[in-house]
N, C-alpha and C positions, 0 to 999 in steps of 0.2 A: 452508681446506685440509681436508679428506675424513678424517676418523678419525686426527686429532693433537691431542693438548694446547694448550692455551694459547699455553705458553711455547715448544713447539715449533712452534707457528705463525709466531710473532715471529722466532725463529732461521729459518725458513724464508724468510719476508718479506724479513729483512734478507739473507741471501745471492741473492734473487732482486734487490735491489737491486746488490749486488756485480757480479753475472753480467751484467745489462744495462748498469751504467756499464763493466766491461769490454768490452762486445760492441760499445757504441754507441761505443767509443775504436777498436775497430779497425776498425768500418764507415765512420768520418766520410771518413777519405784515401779508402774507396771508390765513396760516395755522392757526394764533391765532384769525381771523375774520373767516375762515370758521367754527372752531369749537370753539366758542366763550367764549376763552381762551387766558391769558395776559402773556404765557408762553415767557421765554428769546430763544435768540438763541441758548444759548448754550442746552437747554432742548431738541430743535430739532434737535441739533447735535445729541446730547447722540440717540436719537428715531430713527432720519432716517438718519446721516451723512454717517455713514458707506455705508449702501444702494446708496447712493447717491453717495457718490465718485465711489465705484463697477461700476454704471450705466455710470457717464462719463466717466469713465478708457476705459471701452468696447466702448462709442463711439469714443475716442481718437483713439483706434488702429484701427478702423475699419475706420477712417477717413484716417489717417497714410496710411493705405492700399491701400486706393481707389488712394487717390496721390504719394503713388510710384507705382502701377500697371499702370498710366495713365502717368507716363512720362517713365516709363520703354517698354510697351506694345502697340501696335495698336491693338484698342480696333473697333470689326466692327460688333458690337450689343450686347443687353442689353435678360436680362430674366427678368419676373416679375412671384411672385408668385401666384396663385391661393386657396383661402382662403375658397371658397364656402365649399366645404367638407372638411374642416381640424376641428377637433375636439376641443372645446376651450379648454381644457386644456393644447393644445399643445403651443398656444402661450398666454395665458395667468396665470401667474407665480401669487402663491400664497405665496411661501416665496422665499428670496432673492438666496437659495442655488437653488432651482429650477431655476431661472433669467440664472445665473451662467452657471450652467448644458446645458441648453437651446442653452445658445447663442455662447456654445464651439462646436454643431452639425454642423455636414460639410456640410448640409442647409442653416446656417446661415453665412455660412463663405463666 
């Protein structure tokens, strides 16, 4: 994680692990009704947990970021991306190590 301590790494870590065994407890009833299967949570763990925490972790620091740039920084405009010509495989990841890859580009940052 992007301009934090140590120890607030480890607290970061661990509530990204919080947020995703939350998240993966209220998606399992909806992943086992979209694909009309009675599978447990833990099933979805093992499938998509991993993925999952990865995806919060990266929003956690990039939250992290946004609120200490904005009590650090006067901030006196915004940039928005322009997607019309961007190629989909640029922003659309087809395995996790791609996700990864991705969202470490200093576009994304």
């Amino acid at each position: 994680m992007y301009g934090v301590d140590q120890k607030e790494k480890l607290v970061n870590l661990e509530k990204a692990k919080v947020i995703s065994f939350n998240l993966l407890s209220e998606m399992t009833d909806a992943l086992n009704r979209i694909h009309g299967t009675t599978h447990c949570m833990r099933y979805w763990n093992i499938l998509l947990g991993h993925w999952l925490w990865r995806c919060v972790s990266i929003v956690l620091d990039r939250h992290q970021t946004l609120v200490s740039t904005l009590q650090e920084t006067n901030i006196s405009g915004t940039t928005t991306l322009n997607f019309v010509d961007t190629k989909l495989d640029t922003v659309v990841m087809y395995r996790s190590s791609n996700f990864s890859e991705l969202v470490d580009l200093k576009k994304w940052r």
